[in-house]
C-alpha positions, -999 to +999 in steps of 0.1 A: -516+401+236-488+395+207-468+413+183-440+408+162-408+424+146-386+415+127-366+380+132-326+380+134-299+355+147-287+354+183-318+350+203-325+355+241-361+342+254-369+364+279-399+344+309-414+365+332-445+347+358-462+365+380-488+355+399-518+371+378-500+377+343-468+358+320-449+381+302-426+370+280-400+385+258-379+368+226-351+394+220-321+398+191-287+410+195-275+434+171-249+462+173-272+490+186-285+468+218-313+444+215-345+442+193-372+428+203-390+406+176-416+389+196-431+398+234-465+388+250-485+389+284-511+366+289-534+361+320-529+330+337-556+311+343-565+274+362-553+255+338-520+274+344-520+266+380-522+229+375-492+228+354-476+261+354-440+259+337-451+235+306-482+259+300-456+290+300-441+271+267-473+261+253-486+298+256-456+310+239-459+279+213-497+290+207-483+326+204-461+321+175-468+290+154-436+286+141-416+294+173-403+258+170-375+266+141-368+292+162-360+274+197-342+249+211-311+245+200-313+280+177-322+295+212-287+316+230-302+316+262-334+312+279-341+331+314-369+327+336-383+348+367-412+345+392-433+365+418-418+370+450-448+349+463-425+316+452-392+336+444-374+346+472-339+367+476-323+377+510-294+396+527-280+382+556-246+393+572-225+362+592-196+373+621-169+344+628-142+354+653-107+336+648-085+321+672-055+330+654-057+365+640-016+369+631-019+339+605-028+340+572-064+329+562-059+293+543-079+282+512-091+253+537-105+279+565-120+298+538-142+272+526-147+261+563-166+297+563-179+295+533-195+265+538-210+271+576-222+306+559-245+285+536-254+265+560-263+291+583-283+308+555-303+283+545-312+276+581-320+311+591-338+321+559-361+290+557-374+293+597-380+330+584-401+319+552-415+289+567-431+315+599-440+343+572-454+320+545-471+296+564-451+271+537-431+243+554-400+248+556-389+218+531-408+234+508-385+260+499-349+253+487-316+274+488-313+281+449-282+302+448-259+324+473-237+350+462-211+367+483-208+404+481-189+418+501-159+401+527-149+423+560-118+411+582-116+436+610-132+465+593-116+465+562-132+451+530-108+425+512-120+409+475-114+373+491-105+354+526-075+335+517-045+352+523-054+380+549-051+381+587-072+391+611-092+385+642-134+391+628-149+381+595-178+397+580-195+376+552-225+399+536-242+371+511-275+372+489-293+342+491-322+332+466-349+301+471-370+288+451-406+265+460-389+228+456-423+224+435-412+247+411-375+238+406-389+204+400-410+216+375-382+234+353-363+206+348-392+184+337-409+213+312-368+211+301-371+175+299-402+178+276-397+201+254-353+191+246-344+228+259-316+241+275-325+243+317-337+277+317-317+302+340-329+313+370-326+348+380-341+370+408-343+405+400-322+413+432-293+394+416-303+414+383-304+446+401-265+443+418-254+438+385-269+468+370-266+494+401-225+486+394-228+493+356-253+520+355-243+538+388-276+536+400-283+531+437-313+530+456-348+516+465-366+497+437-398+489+442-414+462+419-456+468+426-469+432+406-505+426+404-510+409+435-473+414+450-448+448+455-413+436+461-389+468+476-347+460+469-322+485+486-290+487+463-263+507+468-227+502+448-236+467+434-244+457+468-285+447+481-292+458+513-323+442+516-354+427+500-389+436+511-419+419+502-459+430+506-487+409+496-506+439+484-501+449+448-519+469+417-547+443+421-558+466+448-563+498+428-586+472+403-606+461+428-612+498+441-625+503+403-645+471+400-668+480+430-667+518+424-678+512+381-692+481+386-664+464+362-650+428+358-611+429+369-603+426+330-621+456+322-609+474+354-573+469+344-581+483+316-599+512+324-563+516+351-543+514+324-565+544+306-562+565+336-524+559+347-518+576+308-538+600+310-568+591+289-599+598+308-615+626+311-612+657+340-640+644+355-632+609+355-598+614+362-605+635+395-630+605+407-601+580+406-578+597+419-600+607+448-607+567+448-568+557+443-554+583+468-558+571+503-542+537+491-515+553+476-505+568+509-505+530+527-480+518+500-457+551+503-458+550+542-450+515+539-422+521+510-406+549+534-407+525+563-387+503+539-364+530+534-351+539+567-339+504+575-308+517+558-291+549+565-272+546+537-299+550+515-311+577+526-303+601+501-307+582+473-338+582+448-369+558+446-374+536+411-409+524+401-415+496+376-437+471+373-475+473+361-482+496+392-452+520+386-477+538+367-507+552+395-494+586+396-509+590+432-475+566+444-452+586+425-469+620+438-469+606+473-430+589+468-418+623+457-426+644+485-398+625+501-373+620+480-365+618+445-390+598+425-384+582+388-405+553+371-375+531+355-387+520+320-371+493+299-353+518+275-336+534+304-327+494+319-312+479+286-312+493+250-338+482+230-348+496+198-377+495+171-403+483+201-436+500+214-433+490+248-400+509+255-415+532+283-439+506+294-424+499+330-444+467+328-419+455+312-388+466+332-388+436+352-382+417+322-355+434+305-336+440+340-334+398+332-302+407+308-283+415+336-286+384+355-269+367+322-239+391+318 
């Protein structure tokens, strides 16, 4: 599906790819916040899988035919995300005692640490994928690390060099990419003369917009086939959760019970998540949706005591499944409970899908380029 406002100057291409669905986004700056002239979601299909990144272009190419005067060069920035099936983010904290703890922390022994915390990370985090996924371990690749927060007995410092001490704590967010795909950015990049696109993971996205917003807690991204669960707290993730169980679920649950294909199931989800069926209907599905609901909130509590810190603090839905009421119901008889639309994520104006959490995902993107 496609629509289109009006078109402006500075441009942002928005890329989202999950594992059923691409959404995409082409977005203007303006003085208000950002309009969006031109967004889609289409369902990815086989000839997707064989060549994934240079279909996302053609799609959006077939979308819009004169999309070409408006990229490339024209184009500010171009962002791209993926399911947590291919895209992973993790927290891991390192300890390194010092010999010395009266001297001063040299620019040298800080990139010593710096550079046996990546190493440790990538190590660590690919045994971890390569046992979870089943994928070999060479198969993933160390895409990014940021360090968020330094420790030197107990205290939090903004850097190493210069401080004494006996411990260091290094608290780092790694993200990895399938070496498949990276492989496959440059070369749509390649093809089509564009710009590399960023890469951002929504955890990254999600630090960056718990600092500015003051928003802290447990996000939980339920995809089609995926539900991803971030803790953040003050700018800093405290962990990434992944489940391969997604909205898909609540589909298939309608495809046996109304005898549906999974296009007209989603559909008919979509109906019932706003409200649009009837008493009847609507007391049958959520008769049918309910028990499942449960699985995901005990599992999304679970999540939730892994931190102490968190809690206190509320639980944010987005994503296509942010919308079964049952979750929310269920979610809220913990703990505070709010579906996180796009208008409350970035500023957008003059577009339909403003309170579509869908959609979040995709706007959270902006905050991964600030």
């Amino acid at each position: 599906m496609l629509q289109k406002g009006r078109l402006s100057k500075e441009r942002v291409l928005l890329i989202d790819v999950g594992d059923v669905y691409l959404k995409f986004a082409f977005c203007e700056k303006e003085e208000r916040g950002y309009r969006v002239v031109l967004w889609g979601s289409e369902e990815l299909n086989v000839i997707f899988w064989r060549r994934p990144l240079q279909t996302v272009w053609e799609v959006i190419e077939r979308s819009y035919g004169s999309w070409g005067k408006y990229s490339g060069s024209n184009l500010s920035k171009m962002v791209i995300s993926f399911s947590p099936s291919v895209f992973k983010a993790r927290v891991r904290e390192f300890v390194f005692s010092r010999k010395d703890s009266k001297s001063a922390i040299s620019r040298e022994e800080e990139n010593g640490f710096l550079s046996r915390v990546k190493e440790m990370l990538q190590h660590d985090v690919l045994d971890e994928l390569s046992k979870s996924s089943g994928i070999r371990e060479g198969e993933f690749m160390l895409k990014k690390i940021e360090t968020m927060k330094f420790l030197i007995d107990g205290y939090e410092v903004p850097k190493l060099c210069g401080f004494e001490g006996r411990e260091v704590r290094c608290f780092v967010l790694g993200t990895f990419l399938l070496r498949l795909y990276s492989t496959m950015l440059e070369s749509m990049a390649r093809e089509k003369k564009l710009q590399l696109p960023m890469l951002i993971h929504e955890a990254e996205a999600l630090r960056v917009f718990s600092t500015l917003k003051g928003k802290n807690g447990i996000f939980i991204d339920m995809g089609d086939s995926m539900t991803q669960g971030i803790g953040v707290k003050n700018g800093e993730v405290l962990f990434v959760k992944e489940h391969r169980k997604g909205g898909d679920v609540f589909t298939h649950q309608l495809e046996q019970m109304l005898g549906m294909n999974a296009e007209s199931a989603r559909e008919f989800k979509k109906k019932y998540s706003r409200g649009q069926l009837s008493e009847d209907l609507r007391k049958r599905v959520s008769q049918l949706f309910l028990p499942e609901a449960r699985n995901f909130g005990i599992m999304i509590e679970e999540w939730a005591q892994v931190c102490p810190s968190l809690l206190s603090e509320p639980f944010f839905l987005l994503g296509g499944g942010a919308q079964i009421p049952e979750l929310k119901e269920f979610l809220a008889e913990k703990r505070d409970t709010e579906i996180l639309a796009p208008q409350d994520v970035q500023n957008v104006f003059s577009w339909n899908c403003s309170l579509d959490p869908q959609y979040t995902p995709l706007m959270l993107q902006f905050y991964g380029i600030q």
